[in-house]
C-alpha positions in Angstrom: -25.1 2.3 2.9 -28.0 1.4 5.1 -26.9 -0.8 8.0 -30.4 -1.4 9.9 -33.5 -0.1 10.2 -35.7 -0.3 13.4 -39.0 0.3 13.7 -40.3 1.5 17.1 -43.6 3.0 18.7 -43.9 4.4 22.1 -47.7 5.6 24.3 -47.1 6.6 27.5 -47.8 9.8 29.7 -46.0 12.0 32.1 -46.1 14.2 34.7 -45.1 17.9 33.7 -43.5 20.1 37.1 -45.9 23.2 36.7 -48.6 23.8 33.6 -51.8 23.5 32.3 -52.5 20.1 32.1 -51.8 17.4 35.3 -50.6 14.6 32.8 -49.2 14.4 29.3 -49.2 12.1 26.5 -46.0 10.9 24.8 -47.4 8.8 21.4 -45.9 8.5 18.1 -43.9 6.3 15.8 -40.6 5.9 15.4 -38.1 4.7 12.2 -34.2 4.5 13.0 -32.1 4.2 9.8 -28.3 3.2 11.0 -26.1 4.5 7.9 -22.4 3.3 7.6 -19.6 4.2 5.1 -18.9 1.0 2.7 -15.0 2.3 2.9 -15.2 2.9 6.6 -17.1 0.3 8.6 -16.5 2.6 12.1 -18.2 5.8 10.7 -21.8 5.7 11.6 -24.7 7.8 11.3 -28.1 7.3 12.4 -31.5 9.4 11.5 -34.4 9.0 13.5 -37.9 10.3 12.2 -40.6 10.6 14.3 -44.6 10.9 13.6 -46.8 12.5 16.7 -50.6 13.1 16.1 -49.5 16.4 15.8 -46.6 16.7 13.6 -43.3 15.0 12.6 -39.4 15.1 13.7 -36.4 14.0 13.0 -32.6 14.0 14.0 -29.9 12.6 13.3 -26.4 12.0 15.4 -23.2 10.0 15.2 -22.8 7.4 17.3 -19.6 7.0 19.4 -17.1 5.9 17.2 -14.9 2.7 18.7 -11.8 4.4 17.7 -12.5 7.8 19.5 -12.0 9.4 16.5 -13.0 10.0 13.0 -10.9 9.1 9.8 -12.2 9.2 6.7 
């Protein structure tokens, strides 16, 4: 089941070490859905999709569980 969802956006540049340009740009927007299993409140999974001016992402990982472990 869906546990939270957070909305986030982020514009901001950076310095790169060596390359082409002196400076680069960092923008998109961001949507975090926290997932947790109704049978298992400690086993958590969040996806994060990302939108760029230039394309999309997403990922997903499992947070650190307060057991140390996973049971299911």
């Amino acid at each position: 089941m869906i546990k939270n969802v957070v909305k986030t956006a982020k514009d901001t540049t950076w310095k790169p070490v060596y390359g082409e340009r002196s400076l680069i740009r960092d923008h998109y927007n961001q949507l975090e859905i926290q997932l947790q299993k109704p049978d298992a409140p400690d086993y958590a999974l969040h996806v994060i999709f990302r939108a760029y001016d230039s394309g999309i992402a997403f990922r997903y990982f499992f947070p650190e569980q307060p057991t140390g472990c996973i049971t299911a």
